[in-house]
N, C-alpha and C positions, 0 to 999 in steps of 0.2 A: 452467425452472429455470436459474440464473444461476452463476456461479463467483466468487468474489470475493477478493483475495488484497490484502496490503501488501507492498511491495517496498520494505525497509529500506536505504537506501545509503550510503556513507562516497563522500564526493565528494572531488573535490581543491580545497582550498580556493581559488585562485582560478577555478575553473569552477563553485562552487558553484551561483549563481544563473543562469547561460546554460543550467548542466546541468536546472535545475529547471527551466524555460521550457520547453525540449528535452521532456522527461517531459511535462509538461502537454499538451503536442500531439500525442503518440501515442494513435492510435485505441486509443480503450479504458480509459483511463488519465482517470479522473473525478476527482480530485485529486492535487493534490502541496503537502507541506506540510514547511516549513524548522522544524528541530526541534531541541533542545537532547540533549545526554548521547551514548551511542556512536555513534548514525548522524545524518546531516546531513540528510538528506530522509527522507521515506517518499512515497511512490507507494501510493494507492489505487488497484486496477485490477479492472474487473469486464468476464467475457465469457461467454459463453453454456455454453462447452465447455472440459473442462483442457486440450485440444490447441489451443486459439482462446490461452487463456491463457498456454501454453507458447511460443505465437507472440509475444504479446503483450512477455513479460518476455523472455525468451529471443534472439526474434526482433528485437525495436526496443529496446527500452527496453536491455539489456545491449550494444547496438554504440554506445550513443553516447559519446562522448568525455568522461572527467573522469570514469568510474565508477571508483573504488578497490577496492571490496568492495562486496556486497550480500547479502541474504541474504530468501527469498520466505515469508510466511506465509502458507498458506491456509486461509479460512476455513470453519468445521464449519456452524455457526449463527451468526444475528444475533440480538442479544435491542433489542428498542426500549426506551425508558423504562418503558414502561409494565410489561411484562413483567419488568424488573430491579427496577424497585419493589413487586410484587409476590414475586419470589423473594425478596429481602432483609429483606422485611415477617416471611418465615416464621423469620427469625432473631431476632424484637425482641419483647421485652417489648411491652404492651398495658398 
């Protein structure tokens, strides 16, 4: 079983993209994506355990330089395509 969380960041705008580089290279940390509206990154991060995880955000990702605010979602369930096309099917006329 796996942990998987998004790590929402307001960066400072000029360390934006050094800051995302930075992210992308911490163990653990399987994307990072430049995004529009309240926060500037999101960090996707998956680890085995919420204390691997709590290293993870906590531990790396929160000491690098250029963080403004952030704020960690974690997540319940993943639904695939195929699954959400099916839930949503249960709402639709035929």
């Amino acid at each position: 079983m796996s942990v998987t969380a998004m790590v929402l960041i307001k960066a400072q705008p000029a360390r934006s993209a050094a800051l995302a580089t930075a992210i992308a290279e911490v163990q653990g940390v399987s994307e990072v994506f430049s995004v529009a509206g309240r926060y500037d990154l999101v960090a996707i991060v998956r680890a085995a355990r919420n204390e691997e995880l709590a290293d993870i955000v906590s531990g790396a990702i929160h000491q690098l330089p250029g963080i403004m605010e952030s704020e960690t979602l974690i997540a319940f369930r993943a639904y695939s395509r195929s699954e959400v096309g099916v839930g949503t099917s249960l709402f639709m006329d035929e």
